[in-house]
C-alpha positions as CSV (number, residue, x, y, z in Angstrom):
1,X,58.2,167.7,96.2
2,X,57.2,164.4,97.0
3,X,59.4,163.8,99.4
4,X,58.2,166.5,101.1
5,X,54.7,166.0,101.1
6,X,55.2,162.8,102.4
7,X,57.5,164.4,105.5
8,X,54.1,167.3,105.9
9,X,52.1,163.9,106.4
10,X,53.4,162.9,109.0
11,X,54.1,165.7,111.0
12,X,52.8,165.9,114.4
13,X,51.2,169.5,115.5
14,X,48.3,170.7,117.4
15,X,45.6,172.6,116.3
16,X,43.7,175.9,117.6
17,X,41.6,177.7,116.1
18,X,42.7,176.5,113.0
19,X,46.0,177.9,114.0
20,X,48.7,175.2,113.6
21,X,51.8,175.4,115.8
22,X,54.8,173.6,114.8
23,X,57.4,172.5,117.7
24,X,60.3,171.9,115.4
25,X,63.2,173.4,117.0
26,X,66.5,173.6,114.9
27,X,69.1,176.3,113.9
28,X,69.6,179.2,110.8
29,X,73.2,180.5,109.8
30,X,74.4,182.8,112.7
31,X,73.2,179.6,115.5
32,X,70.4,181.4,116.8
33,X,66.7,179.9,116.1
34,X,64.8,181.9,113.7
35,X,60.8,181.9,114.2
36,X,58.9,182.2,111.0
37,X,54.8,182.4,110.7
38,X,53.3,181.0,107.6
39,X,49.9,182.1,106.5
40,X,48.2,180.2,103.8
41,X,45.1,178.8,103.5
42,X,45.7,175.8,101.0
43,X,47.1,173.3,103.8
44,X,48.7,171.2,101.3
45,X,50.4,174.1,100.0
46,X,51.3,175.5,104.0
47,X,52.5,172.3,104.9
48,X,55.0,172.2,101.8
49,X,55.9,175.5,102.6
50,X,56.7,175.3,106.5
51,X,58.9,171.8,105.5
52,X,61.0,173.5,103.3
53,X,61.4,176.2,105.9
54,X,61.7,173.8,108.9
55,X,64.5,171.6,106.8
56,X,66.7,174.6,106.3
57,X,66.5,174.9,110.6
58,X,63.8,177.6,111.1
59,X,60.8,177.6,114.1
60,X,58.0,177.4,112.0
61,X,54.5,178.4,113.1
62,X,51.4,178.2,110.8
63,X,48.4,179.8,110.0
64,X,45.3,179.3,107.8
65,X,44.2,182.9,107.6
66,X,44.5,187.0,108.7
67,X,43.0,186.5,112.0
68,X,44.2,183.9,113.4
69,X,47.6,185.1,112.3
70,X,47.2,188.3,113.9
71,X,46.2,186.6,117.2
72,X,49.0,184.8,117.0
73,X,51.6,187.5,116.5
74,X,50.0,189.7,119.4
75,X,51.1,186.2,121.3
76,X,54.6,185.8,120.5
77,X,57.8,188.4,120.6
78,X,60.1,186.2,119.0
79,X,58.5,186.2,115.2
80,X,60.9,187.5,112.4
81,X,59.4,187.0,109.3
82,X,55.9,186.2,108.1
83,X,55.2,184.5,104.4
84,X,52.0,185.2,103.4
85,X,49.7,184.4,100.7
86,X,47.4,187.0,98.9
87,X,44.5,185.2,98.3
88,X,42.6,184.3,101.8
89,X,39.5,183.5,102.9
90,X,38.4,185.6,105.5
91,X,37.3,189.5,106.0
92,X,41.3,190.5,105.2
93,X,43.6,188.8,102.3
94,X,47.4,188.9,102.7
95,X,48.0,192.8,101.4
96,X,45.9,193.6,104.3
97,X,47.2,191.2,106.4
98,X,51.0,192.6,105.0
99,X,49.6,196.1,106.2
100,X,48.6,195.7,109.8
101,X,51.3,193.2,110.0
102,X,53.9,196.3,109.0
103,X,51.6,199.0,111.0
104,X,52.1,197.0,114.2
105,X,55.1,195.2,114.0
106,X,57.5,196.8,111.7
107,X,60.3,195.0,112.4
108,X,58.6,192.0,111.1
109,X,60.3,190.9,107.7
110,X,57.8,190.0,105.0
111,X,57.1,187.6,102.2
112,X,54.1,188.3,100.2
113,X,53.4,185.0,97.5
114,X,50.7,184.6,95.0
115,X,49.8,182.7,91.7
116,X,48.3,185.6,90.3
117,X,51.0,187.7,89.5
118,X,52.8,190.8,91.4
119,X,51.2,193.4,93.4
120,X,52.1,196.9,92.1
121,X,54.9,198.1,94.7
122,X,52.7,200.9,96.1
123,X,50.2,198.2,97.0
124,X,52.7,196.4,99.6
125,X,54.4,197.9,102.9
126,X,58.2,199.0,102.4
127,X,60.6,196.5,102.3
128,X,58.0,193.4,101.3
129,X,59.3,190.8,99.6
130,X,57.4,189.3,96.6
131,X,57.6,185.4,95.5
132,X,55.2,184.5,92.2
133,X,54.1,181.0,92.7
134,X,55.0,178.3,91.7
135,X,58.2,178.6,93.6
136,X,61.2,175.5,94.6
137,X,62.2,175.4,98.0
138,X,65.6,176.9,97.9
139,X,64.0,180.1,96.4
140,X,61.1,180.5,99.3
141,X,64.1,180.0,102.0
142,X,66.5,182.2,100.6
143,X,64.0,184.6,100.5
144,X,63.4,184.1,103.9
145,X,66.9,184.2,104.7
146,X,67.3,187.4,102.9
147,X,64.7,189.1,104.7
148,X,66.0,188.5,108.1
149,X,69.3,189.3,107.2
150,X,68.2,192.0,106.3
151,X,66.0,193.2,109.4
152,X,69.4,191.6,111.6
153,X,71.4,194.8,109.6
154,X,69.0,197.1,110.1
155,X,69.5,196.3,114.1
């Protein structure tokens, strides 16, 4: 984990809006880049997040909350999967966030996380994935994996 703090450090990225976009360009499984958009507020905790992501060849884009992730997404075509936290500041947390996300972009896979234990099923769109936290890295990017295999099926 250290090690990879230590590689978030020193990352270079540019802000907006509290948005953070990572460049990192690299490959997943079948050759083709996959884009993923992190939303957590903890940056600590996003940064970890988007460098185990980015290490196993994923387009990583962040955000620190709803909003700004939803203006984000209305930006960009190429998105395939969102992890999200529950717990957000802001005027939506992440089942909300999961909702419109689902309502407006179906297609979109999802990765709900949270320290405080699983949401009921009937609280989350179909098909969301849930992660409890504390999580290791190879767990958070085969979920990820999973998920947009799964969406790549469904095609």
């Amino acid at each position: 984990m250290f090690a990879a703090v230590r590689r978030a450090n020193i990352l270079k990225f540019t802000r907006c809006n509290s948005t953070i976009l990572s460049t990192h360009m690299a490959t997943v499984g079948n050759g083709n880049s996959a884009v993923v958009l992190v939303v957590e507020d903890e940056e600590l905790a996003r940064l970890i997040i988007a460098d185990y992501l980015k290490d196993a060849g994923f387009i990583v884009l962040e955000s620190s909350n709803a909003e700004d992730a939803l203006a984000l997404l209305e930006t960009r075509t190429d998105v395939r999967a969102v992890v999200l936290d529950v717990v957000m500041p802001g005027t939506m947390d992440g089942i909300a966030l999961a909702h419109r996300i689902y309502g407006r972009w179906p297609r979109i896979g999802l990765l709900v996380v949270s320290g405080r234990g699983p949401p009921k099923a009937t609280q989350l769109p179909p098909g969301t994935g849930f992660l409890p936290k504390p999580y290791f890295g190879p767990s958070i990017v085969g979920r990820v994996r999973a998920i947009i295999d799964t969406e790549s099926d469904d095609d």
